[in-house]
C-alpha positions as CSV (number, residue, x, y, z in Angstrom):
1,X,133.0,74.0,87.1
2,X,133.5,77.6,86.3
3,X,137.1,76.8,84.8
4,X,135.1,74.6,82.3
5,X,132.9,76.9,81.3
6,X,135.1,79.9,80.8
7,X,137.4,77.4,79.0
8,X,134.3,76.3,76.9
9,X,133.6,79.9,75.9
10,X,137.1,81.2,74.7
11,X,136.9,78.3,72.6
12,X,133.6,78.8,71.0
13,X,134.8,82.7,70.3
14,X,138.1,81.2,68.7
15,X,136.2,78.8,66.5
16,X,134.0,81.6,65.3
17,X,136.8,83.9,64.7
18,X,138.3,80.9,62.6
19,X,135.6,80.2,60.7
20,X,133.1,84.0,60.3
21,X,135.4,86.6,61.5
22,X,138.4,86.0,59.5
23,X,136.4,86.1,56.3
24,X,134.7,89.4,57.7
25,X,138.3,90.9,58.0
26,X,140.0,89.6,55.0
27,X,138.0,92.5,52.6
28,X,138.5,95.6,55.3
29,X,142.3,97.6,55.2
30,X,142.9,99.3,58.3
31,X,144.4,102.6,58.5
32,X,147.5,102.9,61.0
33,X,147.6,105.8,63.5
34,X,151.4,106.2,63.4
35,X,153.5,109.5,62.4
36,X,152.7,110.6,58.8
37,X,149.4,110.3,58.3
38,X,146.7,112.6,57.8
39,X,143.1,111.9,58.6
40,X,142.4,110.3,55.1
41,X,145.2,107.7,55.0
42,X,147.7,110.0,53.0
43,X,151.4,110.0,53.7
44,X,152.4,113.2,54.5
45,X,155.3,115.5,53.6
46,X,157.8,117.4,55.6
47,X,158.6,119.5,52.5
48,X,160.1,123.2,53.6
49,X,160.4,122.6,57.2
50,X,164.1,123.0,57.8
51,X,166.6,123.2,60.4
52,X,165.1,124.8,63.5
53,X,167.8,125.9,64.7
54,X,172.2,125.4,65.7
55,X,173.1,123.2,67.8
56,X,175.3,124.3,70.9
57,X,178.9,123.8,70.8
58,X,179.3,122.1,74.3
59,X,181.3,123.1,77.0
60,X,185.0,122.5,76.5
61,X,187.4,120.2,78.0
62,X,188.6,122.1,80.8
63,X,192.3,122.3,81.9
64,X,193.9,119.2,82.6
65,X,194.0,117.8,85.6
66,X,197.1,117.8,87.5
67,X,199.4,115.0,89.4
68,X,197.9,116.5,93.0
69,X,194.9,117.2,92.5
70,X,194.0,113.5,91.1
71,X,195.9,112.3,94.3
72,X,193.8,114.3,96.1
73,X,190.7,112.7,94.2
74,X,192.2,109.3,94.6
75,X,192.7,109.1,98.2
76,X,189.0,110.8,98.9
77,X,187.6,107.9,96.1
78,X,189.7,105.1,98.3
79,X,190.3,106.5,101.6
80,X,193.1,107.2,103.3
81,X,193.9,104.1,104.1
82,X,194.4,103.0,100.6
83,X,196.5,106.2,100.3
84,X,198.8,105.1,102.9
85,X,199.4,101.5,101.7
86,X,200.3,103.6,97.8
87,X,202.3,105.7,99.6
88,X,204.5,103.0,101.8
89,X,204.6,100.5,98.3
90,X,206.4,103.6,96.8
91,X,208.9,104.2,99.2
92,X,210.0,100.4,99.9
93,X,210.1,100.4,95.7
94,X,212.5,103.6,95.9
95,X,214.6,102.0,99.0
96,X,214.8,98.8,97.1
97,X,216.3,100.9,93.9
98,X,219.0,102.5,95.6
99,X,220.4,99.6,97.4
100,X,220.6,98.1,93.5
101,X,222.4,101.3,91.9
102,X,225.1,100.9,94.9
């Protein structure tokens, strides 16, 4: 029963929003609260304010990287597991090479 009765009142507040509370609205602006204006609804200006200030210039790019020391990075990132298998895939792909050139 108390379903019925809350169901009954939202119903009576949205038929008197319908019919009295739109009308009381429709004559009334309302003033937004957003960035730019003042107290009395005026748009204000950001005339003479300038840049405050440079902007850094970052850090650089470093030295590059070289052949070992992303090895090094790659087999601590993988394991050394994964290292191993890289490792034996290159040799049986050098072996296989030179039995070709002869």
């Amino acid at each position: 029963m108390a379903m019925d009765d809350a169901a009954r009142f939202v119903q009576n507040k949205w038929n008197w929003f319908q019919t009295v509370g739109k009308a009381l609205m429709k004559g009334k602006k309302r003033k937004g609260k957003g960035k730019g204006k003042n107290n009395e609804g005026k748009k204000t200006t950001t005339k003479g304010k300038g840049k405050k200030g440079k902007k850094g210039k970052g850090k650089g790019k470093g030295r590059p990287a070289s052949m070992e020391s992303l090895d090094a990075e790659l087999e601590k990132y993988m394991g050394p597991e994964a290292a191993s298998a890289r490792l034996d895939d290159e040799l049986e792909n050098y072996f296989k090479e030179g039995e070709k050139e002869e």
